[in-house]
N, C-alpha and C positions, 0 to 999 in steps of 0.2 A: 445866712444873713436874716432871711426871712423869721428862720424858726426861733430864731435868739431874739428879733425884737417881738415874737407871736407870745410866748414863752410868760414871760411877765403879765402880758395883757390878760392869758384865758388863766392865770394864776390868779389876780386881783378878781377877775369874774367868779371865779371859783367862792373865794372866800365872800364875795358878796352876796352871792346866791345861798350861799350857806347860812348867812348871818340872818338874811331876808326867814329864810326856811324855821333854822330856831324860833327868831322870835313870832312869828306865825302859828308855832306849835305851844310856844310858853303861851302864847293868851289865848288859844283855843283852851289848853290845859286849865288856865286860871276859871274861865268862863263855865268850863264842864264843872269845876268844884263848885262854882258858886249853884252853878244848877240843880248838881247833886244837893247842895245843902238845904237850898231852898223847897227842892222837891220831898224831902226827907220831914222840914217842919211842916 
């Protein structure tokens, strides 16, 4: 009973943690190019 209604919940946590993770990495990522760029003129 337990594990079936836990089941869903650390699912959803999952994918949100993950979703948090990417985009924390795409604008780090965006940030270092524009650094690079800037650094390079």
């Amino acid at each position: 009973m337990q594990i079936k209604y836990l089941q869903p919940i650390c699912r959803r946590y999952l994918q949100r943690s993950n979703y948090l993770s990417t985009s924390t990495l795409h604008a780090f990522r965006c940030r270092w190019q524009m650094f690079l760029r800037f650094s390079t003129l």
